[in-house]
N, C-alpha and C positions, 0 to 999 in steps of 0.2 A: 553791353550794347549801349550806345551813346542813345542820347534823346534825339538828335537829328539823324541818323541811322533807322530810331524806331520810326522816327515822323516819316522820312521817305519809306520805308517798309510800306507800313499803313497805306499811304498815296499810292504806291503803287499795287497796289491789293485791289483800291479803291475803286483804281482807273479800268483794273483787270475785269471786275466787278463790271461797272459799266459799258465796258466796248463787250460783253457778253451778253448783256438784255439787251443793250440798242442789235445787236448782230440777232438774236432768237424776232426781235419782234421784226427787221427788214425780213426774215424767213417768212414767218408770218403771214406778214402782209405779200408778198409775194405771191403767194398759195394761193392766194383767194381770186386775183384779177383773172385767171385763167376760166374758172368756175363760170365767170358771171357773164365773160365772154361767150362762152360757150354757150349758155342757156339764153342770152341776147340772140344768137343766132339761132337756136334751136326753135327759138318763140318765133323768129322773122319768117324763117322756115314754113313752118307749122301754118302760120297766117296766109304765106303765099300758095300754098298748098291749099288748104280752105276756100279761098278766093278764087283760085283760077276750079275746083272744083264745083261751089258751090254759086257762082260769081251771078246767074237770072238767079235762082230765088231771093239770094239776097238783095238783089235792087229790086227783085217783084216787093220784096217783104216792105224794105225799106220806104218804095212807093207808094203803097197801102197803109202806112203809116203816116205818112206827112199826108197826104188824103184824108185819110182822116180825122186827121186834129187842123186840117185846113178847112174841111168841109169837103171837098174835091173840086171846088168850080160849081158850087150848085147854085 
């Protein structure tokens, strides 16, 4: 086997090599964006649910608070 034979060999081992981690980590990273989507909506959810459920006590609560670190108007 000639020396430029082995060199292309090698190179293309090399390249083989590389377009195999950059491919495993585009997988990767793929994986994940669904994930986070899904729990962004799930939290969005969860909060609009709480809200339209609980939506007087929390402005009573809310109210009772600024009152009192305002004083109320006294």
């Amino acid at each position: 086997m000639t020396v430029m034979a082995k060199l292309q060999s090698r190179t293309i081992r090399a390249m083989n090599a590389l377009q195999e981690r950059v491919d495993s980590l585009q997988d990767r990273e793929r994986g994940d964006v669904p994930g986070w989507v899904l729990i962004t909506i799930m939290t969005a959810g969860l909060v609009t649910a709480l809200w339209a459920t609980a939506q007087g006590a929390l402005t009573g609560l809310f109210d009772k608070a600024v009152h009192g670190v305002t004083g109320g108007g006294k």
